[in-house]
C-alpha atoms as an extended CHARMM CRD file, in Angstrom:
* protein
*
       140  EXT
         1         1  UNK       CA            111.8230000000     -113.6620000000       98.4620000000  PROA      1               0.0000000000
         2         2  UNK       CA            112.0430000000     -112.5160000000      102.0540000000  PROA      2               0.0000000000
         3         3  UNK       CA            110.0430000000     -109.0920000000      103.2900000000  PROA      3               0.0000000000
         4         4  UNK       CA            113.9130000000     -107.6900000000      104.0220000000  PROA      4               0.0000000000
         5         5  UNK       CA            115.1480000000     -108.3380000000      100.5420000000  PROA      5               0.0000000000
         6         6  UNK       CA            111.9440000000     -106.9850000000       98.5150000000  PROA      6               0.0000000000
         7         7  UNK       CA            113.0170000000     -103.7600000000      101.2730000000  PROA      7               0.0000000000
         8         8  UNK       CA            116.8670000000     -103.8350000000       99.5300000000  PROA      8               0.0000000000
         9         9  UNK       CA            115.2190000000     -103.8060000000       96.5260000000  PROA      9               0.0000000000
        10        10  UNK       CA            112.7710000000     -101.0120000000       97.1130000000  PROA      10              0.0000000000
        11        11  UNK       CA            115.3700000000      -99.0450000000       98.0970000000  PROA      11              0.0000000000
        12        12  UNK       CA            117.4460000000      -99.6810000000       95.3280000000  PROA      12              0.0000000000
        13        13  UNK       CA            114.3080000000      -98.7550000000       93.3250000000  PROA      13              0.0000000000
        14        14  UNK       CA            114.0110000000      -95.2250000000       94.8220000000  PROA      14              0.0000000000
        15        15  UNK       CA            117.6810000000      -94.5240000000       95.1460000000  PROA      15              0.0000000000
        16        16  UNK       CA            118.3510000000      -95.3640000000       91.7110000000  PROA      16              0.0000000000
        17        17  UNK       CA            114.9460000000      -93.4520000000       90.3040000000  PROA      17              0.0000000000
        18        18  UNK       CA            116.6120000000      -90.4370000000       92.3890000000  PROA      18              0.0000000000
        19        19  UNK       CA            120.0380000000      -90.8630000000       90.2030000000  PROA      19              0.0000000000
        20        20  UNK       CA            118.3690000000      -91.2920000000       87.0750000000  PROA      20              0.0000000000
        21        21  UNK       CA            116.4840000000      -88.0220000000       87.4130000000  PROA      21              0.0000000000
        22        22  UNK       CA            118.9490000000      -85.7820000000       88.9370000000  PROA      22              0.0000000000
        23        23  UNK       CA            121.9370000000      -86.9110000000       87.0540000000  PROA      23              0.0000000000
        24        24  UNK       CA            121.4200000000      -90.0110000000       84.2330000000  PROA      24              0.0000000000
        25        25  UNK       CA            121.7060000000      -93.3770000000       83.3010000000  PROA      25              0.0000000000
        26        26  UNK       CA            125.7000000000      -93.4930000000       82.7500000000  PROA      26              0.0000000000
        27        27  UNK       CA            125.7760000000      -92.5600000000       86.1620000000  PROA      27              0.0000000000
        28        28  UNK       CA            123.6700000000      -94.9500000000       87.6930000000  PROA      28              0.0000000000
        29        29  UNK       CA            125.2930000000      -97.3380000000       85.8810000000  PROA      29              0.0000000000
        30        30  UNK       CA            128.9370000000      -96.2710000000       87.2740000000  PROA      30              0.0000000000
        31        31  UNK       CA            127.0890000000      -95.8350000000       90.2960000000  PROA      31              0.0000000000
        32        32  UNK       CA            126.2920000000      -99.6680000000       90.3810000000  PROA      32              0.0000000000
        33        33  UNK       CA            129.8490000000     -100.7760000000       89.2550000000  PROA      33              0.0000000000
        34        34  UNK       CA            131.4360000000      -98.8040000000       92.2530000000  PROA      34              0.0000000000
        35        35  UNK       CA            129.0190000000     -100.6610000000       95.2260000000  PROA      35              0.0000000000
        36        36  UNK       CA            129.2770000000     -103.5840000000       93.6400000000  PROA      36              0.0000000000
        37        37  UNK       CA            132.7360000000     -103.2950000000       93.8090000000  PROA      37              0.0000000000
        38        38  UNK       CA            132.6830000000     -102.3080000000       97.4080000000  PROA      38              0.0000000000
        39        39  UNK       CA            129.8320000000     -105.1040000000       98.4310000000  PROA      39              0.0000000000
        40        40  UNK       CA            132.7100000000     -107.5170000000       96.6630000000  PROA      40              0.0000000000
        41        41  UNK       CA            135.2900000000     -106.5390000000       99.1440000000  PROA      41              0.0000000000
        42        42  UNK       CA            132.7920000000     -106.6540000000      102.3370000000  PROA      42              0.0000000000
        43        43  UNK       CA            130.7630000000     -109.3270000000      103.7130000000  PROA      43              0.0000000000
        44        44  UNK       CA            127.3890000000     -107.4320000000      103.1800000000  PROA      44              0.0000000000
        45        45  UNK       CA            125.6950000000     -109.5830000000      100.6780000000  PROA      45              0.0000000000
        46        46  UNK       CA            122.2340000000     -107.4480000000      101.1090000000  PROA      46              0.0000000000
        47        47  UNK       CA            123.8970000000     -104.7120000000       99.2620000000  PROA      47              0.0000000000
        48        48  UNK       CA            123.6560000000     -107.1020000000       95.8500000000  PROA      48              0.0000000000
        49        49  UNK       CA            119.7820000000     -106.2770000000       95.7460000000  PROA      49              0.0000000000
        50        50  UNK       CA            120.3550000000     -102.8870000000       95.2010000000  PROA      50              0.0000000000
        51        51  UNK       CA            123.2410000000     -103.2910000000       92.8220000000  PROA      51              0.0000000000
        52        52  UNK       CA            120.9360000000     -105.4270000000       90.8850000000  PROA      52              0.0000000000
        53        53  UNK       CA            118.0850000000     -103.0140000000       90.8540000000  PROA      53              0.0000000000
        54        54  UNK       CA            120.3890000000     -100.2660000000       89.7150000000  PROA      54              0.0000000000
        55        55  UNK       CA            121.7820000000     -102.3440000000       86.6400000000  PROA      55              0.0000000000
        56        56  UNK       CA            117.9490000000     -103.1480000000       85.5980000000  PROA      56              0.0000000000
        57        57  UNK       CA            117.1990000000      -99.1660000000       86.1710000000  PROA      57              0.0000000000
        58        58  UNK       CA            120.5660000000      -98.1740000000       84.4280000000  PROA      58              0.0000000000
        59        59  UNK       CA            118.5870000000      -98.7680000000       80.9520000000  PROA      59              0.0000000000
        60        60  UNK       CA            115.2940000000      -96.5100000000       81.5340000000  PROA      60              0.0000000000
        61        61  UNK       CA            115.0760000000      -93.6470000000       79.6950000000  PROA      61              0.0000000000
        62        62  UNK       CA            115.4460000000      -90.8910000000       81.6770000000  PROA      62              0.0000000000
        63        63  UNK       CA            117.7690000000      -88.5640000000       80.2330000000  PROA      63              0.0000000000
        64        64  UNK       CA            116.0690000000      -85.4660000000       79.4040000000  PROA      64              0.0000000000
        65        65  UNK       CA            112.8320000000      -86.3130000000       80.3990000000  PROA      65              0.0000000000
        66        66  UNK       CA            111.7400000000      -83.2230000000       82.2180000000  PROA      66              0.0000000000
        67        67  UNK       CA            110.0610000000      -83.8420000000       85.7390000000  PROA      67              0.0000000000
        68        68  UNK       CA            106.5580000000      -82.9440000000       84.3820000000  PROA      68              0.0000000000
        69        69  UNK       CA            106.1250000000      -85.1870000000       81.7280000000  PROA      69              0.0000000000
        70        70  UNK       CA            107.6210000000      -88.2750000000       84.0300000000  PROA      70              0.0000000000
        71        71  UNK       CA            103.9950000000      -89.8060000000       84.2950000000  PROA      71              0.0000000000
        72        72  UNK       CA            103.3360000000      -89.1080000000       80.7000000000  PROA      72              0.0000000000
        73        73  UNK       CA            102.8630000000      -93.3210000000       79.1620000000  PROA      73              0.0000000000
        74        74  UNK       CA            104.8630000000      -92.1330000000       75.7800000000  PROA      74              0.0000000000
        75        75  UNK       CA            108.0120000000      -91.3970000000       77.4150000000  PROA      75              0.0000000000
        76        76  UNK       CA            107.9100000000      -94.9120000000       78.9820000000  PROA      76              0.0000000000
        77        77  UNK       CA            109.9410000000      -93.7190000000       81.9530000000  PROA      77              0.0000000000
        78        78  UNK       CA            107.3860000000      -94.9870000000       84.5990000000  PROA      78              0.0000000000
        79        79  UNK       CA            106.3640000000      -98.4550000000       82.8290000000  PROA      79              0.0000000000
        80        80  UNK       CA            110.4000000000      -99.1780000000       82.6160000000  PROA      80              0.0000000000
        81        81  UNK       CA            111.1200000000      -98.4120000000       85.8620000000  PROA      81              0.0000000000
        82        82  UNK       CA            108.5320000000     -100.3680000000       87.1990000000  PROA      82              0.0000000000
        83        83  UNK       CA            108.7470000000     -103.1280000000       85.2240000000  PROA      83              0.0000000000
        84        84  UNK       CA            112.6330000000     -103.7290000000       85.6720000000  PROA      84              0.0000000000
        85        85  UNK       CA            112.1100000000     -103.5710000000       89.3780000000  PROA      85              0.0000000000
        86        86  UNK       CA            109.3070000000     -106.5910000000       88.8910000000  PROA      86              0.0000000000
        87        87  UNK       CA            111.4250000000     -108.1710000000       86.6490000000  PROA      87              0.0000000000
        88        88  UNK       CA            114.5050000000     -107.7260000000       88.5750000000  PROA      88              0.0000000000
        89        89  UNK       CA            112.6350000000     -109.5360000000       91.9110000000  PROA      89              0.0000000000
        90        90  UNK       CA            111.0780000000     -112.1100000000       89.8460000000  PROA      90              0.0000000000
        91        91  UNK       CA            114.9010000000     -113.1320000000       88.2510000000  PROA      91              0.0000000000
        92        92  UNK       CA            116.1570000000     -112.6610000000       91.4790000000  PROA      92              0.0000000000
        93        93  UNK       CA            113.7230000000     -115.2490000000       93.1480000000  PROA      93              0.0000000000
        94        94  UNK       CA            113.8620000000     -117.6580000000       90.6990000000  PROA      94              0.0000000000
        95        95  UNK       CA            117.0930000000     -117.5750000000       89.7400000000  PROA      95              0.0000000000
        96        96  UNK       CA            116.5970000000     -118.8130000000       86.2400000000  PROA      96              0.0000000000
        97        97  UNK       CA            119.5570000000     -121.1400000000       84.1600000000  PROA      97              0.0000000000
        98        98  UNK       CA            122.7680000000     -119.1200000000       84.5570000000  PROA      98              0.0000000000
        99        99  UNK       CA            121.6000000000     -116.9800000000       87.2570000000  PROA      99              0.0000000000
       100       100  UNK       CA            121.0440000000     -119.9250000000       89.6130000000  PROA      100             0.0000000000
       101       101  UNK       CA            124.1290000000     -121.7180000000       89.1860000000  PROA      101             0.0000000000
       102       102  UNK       CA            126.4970000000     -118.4810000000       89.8450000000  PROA      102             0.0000000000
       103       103  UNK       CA            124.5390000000     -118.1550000000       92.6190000000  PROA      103             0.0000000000
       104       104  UNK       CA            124.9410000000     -121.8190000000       94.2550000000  PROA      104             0.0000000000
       105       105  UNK       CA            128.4510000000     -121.8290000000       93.2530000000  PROA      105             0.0000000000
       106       106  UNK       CA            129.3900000000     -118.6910000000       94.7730000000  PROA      106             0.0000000000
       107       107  UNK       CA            132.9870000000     -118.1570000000       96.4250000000  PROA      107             0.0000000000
       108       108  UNK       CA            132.2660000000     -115.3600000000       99.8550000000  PROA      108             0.0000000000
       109       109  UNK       CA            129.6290000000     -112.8760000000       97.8930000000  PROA      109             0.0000000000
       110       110  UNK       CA            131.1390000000     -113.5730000000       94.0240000000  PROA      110             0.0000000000
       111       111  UNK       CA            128.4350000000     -115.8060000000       92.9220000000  PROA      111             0.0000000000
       112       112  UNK       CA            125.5830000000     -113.8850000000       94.7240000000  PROA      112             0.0000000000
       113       113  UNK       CA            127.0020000000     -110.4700000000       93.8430000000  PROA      113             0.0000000000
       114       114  UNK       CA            127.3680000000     -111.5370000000       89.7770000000  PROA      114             0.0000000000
       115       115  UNK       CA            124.0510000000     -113.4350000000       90.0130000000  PROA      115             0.0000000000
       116       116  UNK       CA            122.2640000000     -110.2820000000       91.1450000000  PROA      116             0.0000000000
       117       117  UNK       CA            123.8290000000     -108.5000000000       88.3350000000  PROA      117             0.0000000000
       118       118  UNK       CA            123.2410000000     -110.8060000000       85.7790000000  PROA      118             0.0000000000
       119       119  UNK       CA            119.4390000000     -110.7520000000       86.8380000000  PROA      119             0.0000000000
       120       120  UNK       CA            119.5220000000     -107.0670000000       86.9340000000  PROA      120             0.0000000000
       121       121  UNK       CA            121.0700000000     -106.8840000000       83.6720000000  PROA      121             0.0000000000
       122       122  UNK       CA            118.4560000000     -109.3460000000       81.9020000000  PROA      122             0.0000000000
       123       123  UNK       CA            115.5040000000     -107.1220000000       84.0100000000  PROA      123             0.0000000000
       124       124  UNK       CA            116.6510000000     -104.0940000000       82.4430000000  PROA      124             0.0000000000
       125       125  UNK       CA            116.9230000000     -105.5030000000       79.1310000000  PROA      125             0.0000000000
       126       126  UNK       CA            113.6500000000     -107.8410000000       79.1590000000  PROA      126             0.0000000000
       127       127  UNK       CA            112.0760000000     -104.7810000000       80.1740000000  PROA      127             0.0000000000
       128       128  UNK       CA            113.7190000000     -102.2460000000       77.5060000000  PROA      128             0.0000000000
       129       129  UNK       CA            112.5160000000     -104.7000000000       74.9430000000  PROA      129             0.0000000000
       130       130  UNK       CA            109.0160000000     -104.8160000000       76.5250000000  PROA      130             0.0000000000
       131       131  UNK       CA            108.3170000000     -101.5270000000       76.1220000000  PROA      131             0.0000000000
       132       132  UNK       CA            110.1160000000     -100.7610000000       72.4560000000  PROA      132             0.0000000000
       133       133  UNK       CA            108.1170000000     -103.7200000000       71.0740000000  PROA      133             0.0000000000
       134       134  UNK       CA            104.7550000000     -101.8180000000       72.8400000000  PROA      134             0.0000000000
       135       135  UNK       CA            105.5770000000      -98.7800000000       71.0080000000  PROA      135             0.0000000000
       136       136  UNK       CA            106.2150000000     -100.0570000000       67.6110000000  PROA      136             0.0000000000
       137       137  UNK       CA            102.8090000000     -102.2320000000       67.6820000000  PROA      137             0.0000000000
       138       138  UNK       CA            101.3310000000      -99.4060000000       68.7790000000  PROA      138             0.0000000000
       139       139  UNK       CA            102.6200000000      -97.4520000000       66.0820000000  PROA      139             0.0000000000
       140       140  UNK       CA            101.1790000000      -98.9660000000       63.4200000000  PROA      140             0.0000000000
């Protein structure tokens, strides 16, 4: 991955921690639907990092977690975050089964737009199951 697209997705990473605080995850997530939607219609394909990062954000846990208590481990807010974003490069680079066919087969920025998405989507969820199986062994 190129210096310029770990930059899209570093500021997709900030933007979308900004979101998530200030306002929440539904939002972020309609957030993500709207640029994508926009990116679609353009020729701007270095938009899709960002749209990516904010699906694998749209999943942390950051509704009600007061501003104080962000760092805390227990909340998980942090680890998620960062871990998505990892995630969401490393899916991104390697394009895994689905991801890199969409994204060879790709009519104007469809395939690279839905590939970004689907590797956001499976960053935010790898991640979301990272951390809830840390917790419960943990737990016990």
């Amino acid at each position: 991955m190129s210096l310029k697209n770990i930059l899209y997705s570093f500021i997709g990473l900030l933007s979308g921690l900004l979101i998530l605080l200030y306002l929440d995850e539904s939002t972020l997530f309609l957030s993500a639907l709207l640029v994508s939607v926009l990116v679609f219609k353009t020729t701007k394909s270095d938009f899709d990092k960002i749209v990516g990062t904010w699906f694998a954000l749209s999943v942390a846990p950051a509704f009600g977690v007061p501003f104080d208590t962000l760092t805390h481990l227990e909340n998980g807010f942090v680890v998620q975050a960062i871990l998505s974003f990892i995630l969401f490069i490393a899916f991104y680079t390697y394009k895994p089964s689905i991801i890199g066919r969409l994204y060879k087969s790709s009519k104007a920025n469809i395939g690279i737009l839905v590939s970004a998405i689907i590797s956001g989507f499976a960053a935010g969820i790898l991640s979301s199951l990272t951390w809830q199986s840390y917790v419960n062994f943990v737990s016990f």
